[in-house]
VEXLUM-169022 format. One record per residue: x, y, z of N, C-alpha, C in turn; residue number from 1; residue in one letter. Coordinates in nm, 3 decimals, padded with zeros to 5 digits. Layout:
> n.xx:n.yy:n.zz:ca.xx:ca.yy:ca.zz:c.xx:c.yy:c.zz:nr:rest
> X:Y:Z:X:Y:Z:X:Y:Z:NUM:A
...
This chain:
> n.xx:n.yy:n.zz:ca.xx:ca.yy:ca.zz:c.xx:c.yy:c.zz:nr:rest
> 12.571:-00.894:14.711:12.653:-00.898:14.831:12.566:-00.933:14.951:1:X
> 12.580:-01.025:15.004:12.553:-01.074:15.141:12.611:-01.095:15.273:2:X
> 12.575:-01.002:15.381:12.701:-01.020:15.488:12.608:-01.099:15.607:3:X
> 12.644:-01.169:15.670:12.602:-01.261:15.838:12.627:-01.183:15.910:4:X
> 12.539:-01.116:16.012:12.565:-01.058:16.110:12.452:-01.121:16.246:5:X
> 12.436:-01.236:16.206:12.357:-01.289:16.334:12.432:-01.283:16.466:6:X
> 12.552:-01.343:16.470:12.666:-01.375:16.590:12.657:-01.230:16.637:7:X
> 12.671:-01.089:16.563:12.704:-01.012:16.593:12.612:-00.932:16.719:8:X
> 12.467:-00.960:16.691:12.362:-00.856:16.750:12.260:-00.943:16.811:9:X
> 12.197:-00.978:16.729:12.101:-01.081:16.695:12.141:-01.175:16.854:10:X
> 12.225:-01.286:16.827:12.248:-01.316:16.921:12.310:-01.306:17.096:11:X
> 12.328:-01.157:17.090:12.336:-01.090:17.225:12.160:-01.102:17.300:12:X
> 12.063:-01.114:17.140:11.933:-01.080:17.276:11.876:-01.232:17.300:13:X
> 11.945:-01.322:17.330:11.898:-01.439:17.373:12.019:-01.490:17.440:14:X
> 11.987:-01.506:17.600:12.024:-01.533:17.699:11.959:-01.667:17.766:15:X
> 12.045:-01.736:17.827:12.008:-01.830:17.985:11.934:-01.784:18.042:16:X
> 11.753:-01.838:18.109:11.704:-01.783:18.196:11.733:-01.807:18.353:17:X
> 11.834:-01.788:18.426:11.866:-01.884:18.547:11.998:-01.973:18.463:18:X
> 11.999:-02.057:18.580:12.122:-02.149:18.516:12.006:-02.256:18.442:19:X
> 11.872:-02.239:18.492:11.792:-02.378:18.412:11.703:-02.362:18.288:20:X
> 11.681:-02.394:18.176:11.605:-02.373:18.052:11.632:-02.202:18.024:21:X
> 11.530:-02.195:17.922:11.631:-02.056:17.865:11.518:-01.957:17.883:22:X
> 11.537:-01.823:17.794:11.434:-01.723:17.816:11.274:-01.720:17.770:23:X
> 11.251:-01.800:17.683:11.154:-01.819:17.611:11.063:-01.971:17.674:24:X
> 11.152:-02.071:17.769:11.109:-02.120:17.870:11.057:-02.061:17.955:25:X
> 11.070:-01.943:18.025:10.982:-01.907:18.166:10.923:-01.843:18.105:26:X
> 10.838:-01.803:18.047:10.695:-01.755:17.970:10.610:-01.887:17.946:27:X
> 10.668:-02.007:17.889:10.615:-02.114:17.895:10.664:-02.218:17.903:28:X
> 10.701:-02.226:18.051:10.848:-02.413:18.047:10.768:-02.505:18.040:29:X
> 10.851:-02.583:18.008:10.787:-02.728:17.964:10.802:-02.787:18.079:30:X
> 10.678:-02.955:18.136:10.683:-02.971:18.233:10.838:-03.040:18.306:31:X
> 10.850:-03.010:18.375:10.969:-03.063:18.500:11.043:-03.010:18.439:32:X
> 11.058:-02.883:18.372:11.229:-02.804:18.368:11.166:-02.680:18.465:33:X
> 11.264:-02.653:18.545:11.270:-02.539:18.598:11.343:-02.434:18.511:34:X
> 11.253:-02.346:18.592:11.319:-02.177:18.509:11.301:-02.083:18.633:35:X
> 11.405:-01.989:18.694:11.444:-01.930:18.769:11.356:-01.767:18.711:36:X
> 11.344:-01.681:18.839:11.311:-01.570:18.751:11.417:-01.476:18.672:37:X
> 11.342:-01.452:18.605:11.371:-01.330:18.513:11.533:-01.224:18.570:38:X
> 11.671:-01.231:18.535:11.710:-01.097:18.582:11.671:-00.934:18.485:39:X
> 11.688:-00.865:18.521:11.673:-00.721:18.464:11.752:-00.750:18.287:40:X
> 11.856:-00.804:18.310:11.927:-00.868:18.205:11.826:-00.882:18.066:41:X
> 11.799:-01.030:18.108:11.700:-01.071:18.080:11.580:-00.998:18.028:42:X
> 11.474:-00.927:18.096:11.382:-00.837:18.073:11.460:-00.785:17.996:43:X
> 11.560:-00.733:17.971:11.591:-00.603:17.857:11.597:-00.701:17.739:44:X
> 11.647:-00.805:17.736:11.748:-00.867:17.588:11.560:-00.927:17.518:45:X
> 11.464:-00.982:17.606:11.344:-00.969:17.576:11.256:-00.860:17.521:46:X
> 11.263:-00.754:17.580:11.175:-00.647:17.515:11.256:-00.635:17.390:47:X
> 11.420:-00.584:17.378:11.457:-00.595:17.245:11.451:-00.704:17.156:48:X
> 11.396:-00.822:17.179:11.388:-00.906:17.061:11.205:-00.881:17.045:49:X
> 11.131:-00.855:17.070:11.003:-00.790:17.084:10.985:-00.657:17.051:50:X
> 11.118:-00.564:16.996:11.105:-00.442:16.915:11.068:-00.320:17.008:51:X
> 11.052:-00.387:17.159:10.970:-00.317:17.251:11.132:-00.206:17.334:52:X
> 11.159:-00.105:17.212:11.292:-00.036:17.243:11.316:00.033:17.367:53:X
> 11.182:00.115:17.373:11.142:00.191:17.518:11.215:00.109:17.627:54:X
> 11.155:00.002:17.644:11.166:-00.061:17.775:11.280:-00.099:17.802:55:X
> 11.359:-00.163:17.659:11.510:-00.213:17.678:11.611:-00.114:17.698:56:X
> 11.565:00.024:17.650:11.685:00.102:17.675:11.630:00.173:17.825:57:X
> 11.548:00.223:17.875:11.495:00.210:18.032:11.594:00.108:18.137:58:X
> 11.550:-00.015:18.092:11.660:-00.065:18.186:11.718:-00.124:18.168:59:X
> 11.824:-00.078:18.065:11.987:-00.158:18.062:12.012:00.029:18.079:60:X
> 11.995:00.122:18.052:12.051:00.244:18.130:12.050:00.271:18.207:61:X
> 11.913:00.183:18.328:11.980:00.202:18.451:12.068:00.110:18.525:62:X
> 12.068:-00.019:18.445:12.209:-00.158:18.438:12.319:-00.092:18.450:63:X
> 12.315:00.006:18.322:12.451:00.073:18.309:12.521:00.154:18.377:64:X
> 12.403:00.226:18.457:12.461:00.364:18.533:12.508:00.324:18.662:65:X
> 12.445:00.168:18.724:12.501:00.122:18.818:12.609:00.009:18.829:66:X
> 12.598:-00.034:18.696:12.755:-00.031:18.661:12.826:-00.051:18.550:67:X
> 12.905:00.082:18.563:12.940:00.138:18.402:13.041:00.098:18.333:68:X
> 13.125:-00.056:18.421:13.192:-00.073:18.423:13.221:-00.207:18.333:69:X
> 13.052:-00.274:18.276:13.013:-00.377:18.235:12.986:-00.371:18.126:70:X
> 13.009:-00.355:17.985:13.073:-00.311:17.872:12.997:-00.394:17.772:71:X
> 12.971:-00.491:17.806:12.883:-00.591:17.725:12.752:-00.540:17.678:72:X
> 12.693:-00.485:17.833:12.575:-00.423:17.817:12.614:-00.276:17.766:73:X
> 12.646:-00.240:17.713:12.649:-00.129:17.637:12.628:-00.151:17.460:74:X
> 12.659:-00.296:17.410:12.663:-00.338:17.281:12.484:-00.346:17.282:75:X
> 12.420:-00.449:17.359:12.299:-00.399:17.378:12.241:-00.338:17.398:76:X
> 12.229:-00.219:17.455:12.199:-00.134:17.518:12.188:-00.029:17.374:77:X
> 12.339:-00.025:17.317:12.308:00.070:17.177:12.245:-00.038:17.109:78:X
> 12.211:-00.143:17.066:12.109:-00.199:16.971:11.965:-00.176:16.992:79:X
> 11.951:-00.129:17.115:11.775:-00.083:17.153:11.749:00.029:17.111:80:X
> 11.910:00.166:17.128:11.909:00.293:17.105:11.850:00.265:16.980:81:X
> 11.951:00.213:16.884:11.956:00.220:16.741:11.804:00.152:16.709:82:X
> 11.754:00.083:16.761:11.640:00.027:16.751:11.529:00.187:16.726:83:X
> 11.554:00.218:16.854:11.412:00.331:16.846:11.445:00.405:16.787:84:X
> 11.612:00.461:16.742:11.608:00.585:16.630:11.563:00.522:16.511:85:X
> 11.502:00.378:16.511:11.438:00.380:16.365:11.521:00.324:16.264:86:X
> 11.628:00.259:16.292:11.759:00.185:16.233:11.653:00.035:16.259:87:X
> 11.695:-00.064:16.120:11.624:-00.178:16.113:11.690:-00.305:16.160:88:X
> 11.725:-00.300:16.332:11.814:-00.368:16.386:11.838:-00.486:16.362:89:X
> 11.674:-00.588:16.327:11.682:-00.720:16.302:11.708:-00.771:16.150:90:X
> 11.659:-00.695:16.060:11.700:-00.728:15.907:11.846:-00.687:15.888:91:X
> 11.873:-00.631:15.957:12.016:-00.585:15.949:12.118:-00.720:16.007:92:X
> 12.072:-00.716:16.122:12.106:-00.833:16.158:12.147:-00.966:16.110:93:X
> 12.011:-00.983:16.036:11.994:-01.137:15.939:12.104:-01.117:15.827:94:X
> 12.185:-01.008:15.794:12.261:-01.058:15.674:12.170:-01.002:15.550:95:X
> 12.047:-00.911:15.510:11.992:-00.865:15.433:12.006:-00.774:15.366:96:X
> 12.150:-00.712:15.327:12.237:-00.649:15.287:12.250:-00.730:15.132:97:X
> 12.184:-00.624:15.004:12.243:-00.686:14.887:12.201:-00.561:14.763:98:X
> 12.300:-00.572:14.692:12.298:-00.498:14.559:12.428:-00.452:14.518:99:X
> 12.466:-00.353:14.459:12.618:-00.307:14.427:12.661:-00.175:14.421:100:X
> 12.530:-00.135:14.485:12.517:00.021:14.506:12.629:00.123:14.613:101:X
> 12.664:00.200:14.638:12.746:00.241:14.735:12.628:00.237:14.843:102:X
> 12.746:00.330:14.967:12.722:00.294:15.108:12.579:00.371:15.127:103:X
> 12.519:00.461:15.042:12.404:00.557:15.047:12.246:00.407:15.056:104:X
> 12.299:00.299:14.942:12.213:00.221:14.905:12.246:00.121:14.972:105:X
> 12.403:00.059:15.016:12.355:-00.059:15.115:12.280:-00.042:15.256:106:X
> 12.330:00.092:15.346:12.247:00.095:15.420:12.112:00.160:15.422:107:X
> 12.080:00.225:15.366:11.960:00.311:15.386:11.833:00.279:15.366:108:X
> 11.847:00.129:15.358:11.686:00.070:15.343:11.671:00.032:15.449:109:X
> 11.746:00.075:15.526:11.745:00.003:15.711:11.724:00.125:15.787:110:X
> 11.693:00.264:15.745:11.705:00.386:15.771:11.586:00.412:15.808:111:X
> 11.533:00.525:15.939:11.414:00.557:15.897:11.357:00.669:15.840:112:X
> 11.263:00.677:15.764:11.229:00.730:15.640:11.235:00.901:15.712:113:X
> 11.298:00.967:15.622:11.355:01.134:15.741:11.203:01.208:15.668:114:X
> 11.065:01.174:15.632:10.989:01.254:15.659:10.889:01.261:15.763:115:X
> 10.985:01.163:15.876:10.896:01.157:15.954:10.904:01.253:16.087:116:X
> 10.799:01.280:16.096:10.793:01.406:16.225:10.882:01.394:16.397:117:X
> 10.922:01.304:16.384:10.999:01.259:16.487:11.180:01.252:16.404:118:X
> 11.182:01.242:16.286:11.322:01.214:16.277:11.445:01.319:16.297:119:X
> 11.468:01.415:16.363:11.527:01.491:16.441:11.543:01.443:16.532:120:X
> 11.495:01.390:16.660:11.499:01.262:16.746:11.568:01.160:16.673:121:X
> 11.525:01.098:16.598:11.603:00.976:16.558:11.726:01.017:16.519:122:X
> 11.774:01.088:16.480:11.921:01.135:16.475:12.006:01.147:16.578:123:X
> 11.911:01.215:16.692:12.005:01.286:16.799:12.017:01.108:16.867:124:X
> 11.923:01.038:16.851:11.931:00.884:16.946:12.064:00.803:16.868:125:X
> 12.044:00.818:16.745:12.133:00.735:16.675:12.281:00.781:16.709:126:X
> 12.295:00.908:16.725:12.441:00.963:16.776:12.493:00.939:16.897:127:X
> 12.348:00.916:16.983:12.357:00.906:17.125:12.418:00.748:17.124:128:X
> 12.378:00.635:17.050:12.393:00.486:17.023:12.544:00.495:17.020:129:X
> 12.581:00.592:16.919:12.745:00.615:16.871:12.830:00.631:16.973:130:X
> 12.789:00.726:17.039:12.855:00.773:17.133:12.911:00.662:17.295:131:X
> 12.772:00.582:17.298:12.771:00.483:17.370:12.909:00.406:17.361:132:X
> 12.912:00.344:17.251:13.007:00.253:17.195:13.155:00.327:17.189:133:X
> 13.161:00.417:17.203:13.243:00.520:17.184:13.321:00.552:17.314:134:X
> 13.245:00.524:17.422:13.292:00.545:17.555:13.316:00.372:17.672:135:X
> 13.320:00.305:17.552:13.388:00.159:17.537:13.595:00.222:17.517:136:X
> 13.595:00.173:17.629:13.774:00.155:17.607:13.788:00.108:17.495:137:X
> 13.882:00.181:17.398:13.908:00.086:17.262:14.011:00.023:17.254:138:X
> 14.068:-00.033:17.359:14.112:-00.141:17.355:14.070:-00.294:17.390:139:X
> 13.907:-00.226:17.464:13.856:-00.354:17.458:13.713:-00.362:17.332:140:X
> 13.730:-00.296:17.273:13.649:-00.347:17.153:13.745:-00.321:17.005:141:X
> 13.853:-00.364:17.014:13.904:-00.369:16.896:13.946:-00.508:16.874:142:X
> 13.974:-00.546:16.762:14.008:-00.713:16.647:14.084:-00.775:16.755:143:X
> 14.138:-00.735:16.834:14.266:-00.789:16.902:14.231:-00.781:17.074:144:X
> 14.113:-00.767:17.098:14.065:-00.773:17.218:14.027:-00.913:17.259:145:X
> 14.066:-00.958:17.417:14.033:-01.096:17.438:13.812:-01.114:17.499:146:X
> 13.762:-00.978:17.490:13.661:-00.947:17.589:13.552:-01.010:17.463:147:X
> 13.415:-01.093:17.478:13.368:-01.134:17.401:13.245:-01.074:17.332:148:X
> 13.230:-00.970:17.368:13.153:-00.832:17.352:13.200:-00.782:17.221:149:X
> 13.354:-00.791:17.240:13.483:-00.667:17.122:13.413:-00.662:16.979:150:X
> 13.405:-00.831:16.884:13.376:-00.750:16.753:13.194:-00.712:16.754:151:X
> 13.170:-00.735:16.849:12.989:-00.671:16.821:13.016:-00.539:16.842:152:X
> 13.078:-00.523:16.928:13.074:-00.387:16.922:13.145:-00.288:16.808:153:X
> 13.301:-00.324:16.818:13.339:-00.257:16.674:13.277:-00.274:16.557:154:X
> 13.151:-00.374:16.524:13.143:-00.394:16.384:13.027:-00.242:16.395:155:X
> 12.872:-00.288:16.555:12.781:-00.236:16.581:12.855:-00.033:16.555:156:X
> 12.941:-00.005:16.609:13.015:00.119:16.596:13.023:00.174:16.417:157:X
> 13.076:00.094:16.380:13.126:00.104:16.246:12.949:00.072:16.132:158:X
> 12.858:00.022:16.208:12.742:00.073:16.096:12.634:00.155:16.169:159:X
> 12.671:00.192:16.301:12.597:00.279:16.335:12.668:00.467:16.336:160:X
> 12.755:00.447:16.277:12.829:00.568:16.268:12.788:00.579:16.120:161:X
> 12.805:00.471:16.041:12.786:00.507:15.914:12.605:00.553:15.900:162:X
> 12.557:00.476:16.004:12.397:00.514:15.989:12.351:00.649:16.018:163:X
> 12.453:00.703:16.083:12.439:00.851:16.143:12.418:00.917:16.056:164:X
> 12.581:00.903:16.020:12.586:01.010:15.910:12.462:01.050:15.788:165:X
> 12.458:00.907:15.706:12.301:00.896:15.614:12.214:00.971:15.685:166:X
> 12.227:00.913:15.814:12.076:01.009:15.867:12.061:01.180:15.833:167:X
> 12.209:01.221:15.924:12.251:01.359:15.932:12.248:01.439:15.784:168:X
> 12.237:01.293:15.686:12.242:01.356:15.505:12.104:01.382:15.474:169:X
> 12.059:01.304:15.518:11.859:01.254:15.487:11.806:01.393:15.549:170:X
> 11.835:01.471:15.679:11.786:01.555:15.665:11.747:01.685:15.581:171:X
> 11.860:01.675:15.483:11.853:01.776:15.399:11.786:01.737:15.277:172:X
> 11.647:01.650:15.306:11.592:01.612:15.146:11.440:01.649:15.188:173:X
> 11.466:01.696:15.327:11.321:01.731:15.336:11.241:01.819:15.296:174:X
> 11.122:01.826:15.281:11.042:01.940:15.181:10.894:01.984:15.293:175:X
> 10.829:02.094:15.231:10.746:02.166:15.292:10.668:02.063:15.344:176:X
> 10.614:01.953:15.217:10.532:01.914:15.220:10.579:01.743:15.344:177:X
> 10.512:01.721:15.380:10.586:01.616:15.490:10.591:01.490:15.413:178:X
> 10.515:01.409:15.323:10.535:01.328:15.216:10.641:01.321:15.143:179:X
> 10.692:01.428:15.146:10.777:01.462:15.021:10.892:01.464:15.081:180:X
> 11.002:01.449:14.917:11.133:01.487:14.967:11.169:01.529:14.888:181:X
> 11.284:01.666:14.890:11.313:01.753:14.792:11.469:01.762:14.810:182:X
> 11.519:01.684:14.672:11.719:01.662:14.682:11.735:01.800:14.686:183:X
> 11.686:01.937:14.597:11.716:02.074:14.613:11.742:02.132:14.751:184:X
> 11.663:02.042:14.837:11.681:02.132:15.018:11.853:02.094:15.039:185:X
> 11.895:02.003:14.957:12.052:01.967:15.038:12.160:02.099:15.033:186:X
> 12.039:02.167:14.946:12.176:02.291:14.909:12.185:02.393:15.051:187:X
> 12.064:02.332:15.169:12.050:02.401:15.323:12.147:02.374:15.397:188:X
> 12.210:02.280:15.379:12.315:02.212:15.443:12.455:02.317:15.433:189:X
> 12.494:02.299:15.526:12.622:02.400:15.593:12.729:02.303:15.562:190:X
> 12.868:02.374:15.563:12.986:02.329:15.534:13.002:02.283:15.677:191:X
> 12.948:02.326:15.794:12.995:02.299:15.934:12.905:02.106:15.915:192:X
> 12.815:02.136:15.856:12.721:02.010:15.852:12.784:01.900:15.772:193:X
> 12.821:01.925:15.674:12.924:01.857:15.581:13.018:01.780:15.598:194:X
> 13.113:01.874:15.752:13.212:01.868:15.786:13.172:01.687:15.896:195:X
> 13.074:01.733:15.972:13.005:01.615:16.030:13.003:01.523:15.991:196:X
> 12.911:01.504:15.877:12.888:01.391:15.791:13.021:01.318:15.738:197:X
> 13.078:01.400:15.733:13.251:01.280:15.635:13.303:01.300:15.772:198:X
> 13.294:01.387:15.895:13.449:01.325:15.975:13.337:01.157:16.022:199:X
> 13.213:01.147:16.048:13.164:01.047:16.073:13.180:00.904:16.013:200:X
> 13.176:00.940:15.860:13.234:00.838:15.806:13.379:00.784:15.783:201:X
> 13.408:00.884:15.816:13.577:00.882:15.810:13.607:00.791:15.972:202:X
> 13.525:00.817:16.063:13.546:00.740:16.207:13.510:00.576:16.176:203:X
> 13.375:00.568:16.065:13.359:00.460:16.037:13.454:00.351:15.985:204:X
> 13.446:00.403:15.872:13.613:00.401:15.793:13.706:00.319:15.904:205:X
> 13.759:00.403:15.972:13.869:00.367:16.082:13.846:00.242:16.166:206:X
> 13.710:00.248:16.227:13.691:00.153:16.307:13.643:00.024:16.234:207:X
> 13.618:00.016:16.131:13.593:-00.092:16.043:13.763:-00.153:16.054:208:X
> 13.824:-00.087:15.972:13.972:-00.117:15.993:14.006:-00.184:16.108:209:X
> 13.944:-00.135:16.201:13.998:-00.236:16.328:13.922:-00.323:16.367:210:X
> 13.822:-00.410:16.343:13.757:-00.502:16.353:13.605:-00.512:16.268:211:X
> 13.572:-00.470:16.155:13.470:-00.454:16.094:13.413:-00.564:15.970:212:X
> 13.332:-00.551:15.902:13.317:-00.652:15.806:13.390:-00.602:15.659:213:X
> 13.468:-00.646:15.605:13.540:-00.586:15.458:13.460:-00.530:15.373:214:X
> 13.327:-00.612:15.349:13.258:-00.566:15.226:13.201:-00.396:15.315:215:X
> 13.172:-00.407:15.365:13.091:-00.255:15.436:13.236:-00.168:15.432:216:X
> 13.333:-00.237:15.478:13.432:-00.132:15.500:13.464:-00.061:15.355:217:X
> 13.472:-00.145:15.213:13.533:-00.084:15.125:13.395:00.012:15.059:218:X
> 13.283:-00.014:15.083:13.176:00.059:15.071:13.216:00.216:15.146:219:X
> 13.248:00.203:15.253:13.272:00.341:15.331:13.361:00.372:15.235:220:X
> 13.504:00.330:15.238:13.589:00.386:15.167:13.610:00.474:15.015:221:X
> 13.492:00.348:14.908:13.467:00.463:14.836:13.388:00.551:14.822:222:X
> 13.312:00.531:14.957:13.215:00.713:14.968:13.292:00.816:14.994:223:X
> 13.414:00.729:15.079:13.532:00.888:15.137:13.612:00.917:15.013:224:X
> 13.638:00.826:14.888:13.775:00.866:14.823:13.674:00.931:14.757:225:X
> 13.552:00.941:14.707:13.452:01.016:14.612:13.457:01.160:14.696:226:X
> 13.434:01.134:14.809:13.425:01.285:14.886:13.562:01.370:14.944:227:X
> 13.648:01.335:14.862:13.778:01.370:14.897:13.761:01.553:14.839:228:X
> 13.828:01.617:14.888:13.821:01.760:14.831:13.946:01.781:14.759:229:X
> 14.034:01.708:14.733:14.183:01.750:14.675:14.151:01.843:14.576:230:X
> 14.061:01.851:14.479:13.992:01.936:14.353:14.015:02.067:14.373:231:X
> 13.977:02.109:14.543:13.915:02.248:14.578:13.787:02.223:14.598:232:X
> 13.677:02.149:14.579:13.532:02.146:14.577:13.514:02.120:14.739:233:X
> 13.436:02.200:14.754:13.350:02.174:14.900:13.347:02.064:14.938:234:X
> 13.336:02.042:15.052:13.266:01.883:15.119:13.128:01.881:15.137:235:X
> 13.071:02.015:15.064:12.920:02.053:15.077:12.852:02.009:14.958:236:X
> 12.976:02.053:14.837:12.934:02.012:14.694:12.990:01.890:14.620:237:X
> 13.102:01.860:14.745:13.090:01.658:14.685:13.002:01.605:14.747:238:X
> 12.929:01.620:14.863:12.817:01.524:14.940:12.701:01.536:14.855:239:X
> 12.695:01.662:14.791:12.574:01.687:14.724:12.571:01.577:14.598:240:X
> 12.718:01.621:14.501:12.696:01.519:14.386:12.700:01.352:14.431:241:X
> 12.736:01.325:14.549:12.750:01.206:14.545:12.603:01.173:14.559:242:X
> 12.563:01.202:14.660:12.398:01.210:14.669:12.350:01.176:14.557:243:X
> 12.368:01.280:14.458:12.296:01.289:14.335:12.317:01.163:14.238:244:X
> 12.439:01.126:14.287:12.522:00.999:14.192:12.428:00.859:14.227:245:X
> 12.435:00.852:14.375:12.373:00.761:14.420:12.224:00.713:14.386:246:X
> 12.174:00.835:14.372:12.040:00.819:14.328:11.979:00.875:14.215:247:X
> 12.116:00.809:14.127:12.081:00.846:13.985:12.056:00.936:13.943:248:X
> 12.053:01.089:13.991:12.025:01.203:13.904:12.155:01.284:13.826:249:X
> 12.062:01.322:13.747:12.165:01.442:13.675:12.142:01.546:13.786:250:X
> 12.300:01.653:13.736:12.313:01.712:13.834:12.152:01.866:13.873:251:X
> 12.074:01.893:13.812:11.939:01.929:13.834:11.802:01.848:13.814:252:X
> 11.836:01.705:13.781:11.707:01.647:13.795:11.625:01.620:13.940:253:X
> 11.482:01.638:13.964:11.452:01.649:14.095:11.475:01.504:14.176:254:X
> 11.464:01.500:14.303:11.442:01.342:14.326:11.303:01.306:14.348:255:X
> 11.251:01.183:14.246:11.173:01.109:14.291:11.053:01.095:14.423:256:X
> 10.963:01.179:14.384:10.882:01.146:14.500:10.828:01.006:14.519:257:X
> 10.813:00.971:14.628:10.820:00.797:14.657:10.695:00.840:14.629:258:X
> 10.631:00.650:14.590:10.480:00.623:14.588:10.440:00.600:14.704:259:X
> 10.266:00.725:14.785:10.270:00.651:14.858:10.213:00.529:14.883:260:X
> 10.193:00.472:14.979:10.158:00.340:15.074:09.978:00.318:15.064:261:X
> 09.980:00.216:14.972:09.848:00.207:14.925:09.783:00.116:15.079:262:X
């Protein structure tokens, strides 16, 4: 499975520099084209194609706060968030989405790795990204919106909600040891925590529906009909087996300590 998401992200961070030659011109124009300076714009959609997240979310938040009313910059603005929580904005981007795995395995190679000493932060940023998009009128980022921002943003909503959640799951694989990851810690996880994780995907779910990519959407969907509780079983102890499903274990085999990084 392969999805295009260049139009979607990708191409928000390359802009007009001025009305004359483009952004990558005034760093080095060629002779007799003019290039106007730099707006703040600009500087941000640059540092984010330069990975340089700090700076882009610095100032398109203060773009934003002076005016909050400009909605575009908020689709960017969460691609820098999502950037520094460690979400793999540009491979994601390119359409590098492939295998037949559920939603645990299409996204989570774009994830960042939860033994890292900062990823508590990267969670709370990635929610913060969510939330962004979230406080977008949804009537102007839904399928049926005339604003040209709408499907970046509903699609950007719909895999950064789903990225949450993974994240909010990933915490519970962590182990003493900081290398390590231990599927047994998921049994730390709270029903209140549980409850998080599926209403998140369940938001995903939804907003896919209203302007999202199909293949991701039916991916969400059968993570939710797997995590359905009609049984009686927890939403603590279907997240767990699905987990377990996903990554191939029987229901007490340990998980896999990764190799590390020679």
């Amino acid at each position: 499975m392969k999805i295009t998401l260049g139009a979607v992200v990708i191409l928000l961070c390359f802009v007009s520099c001025g009305k004359e030659g483009n952004v990558a011109d005034c760093d080095a124009p060629a002779p007799g084209i003019p290039c106007s300076e730099r707006t703040p714009d600009e500087e941000a959609r640059l540092a984010l194609d330069r990975e340089d997240f700090e700076t882009a979310v610095m100032i398109l938040s203060e773009l934003v706060e002076e005016e909050p009313e400009n909605y575009q910059r908020y689709t960017v603005l969460s691609a820098a968030m999502a950037g520094q929580a460690g979400l793999d904005i540009f491979n994601l981007a390119k359409g590098q989405f492939a295998g037949d795995g559920g939603i645990l395995s299409l996204v989570g190679s774009f994830l960042p790795d939860p033994t890292s000493p900062t990823y508590s932060t990267s969670v709370t940023t990635m929610d913060d990204a969510v939330s962004l998009l979230e406080s977008i009128p949804a009537d102007k980022r839904s399928a049926t919106s005339a604003e040209k921002y709408a499907s970046s943003a509903a699609f950007q909503l719909t895999l950064y909600q789903t990225s949450y959640s993974i994240m909010y799951l990933n915490q519970f694989t962590q182990s003493v040891d900081p290398e390590e990851v231990d599927v047994t810690n998921l049994d730390t996880m709270t029903e209140d925590d549980a409850e998080i994780i599926v209403e998140s995907l369940a938001q995903a779910a939804a907003n896919g529906a209203a302007g999202g990519d199909p293949e991701v959407q039916a991916k969400i969907e059968e993570a939710l009909a797997e995590l359905g509780t009609d049984d009686g079983t927890s939403k603590k102890e279907k997240l767990i087996a699905y987990y377990r499903k996903e990554k191939g274990l029987a229901p007490e085999d340990p998980l896999p300590t990764p190799t590390p990084e020679s």
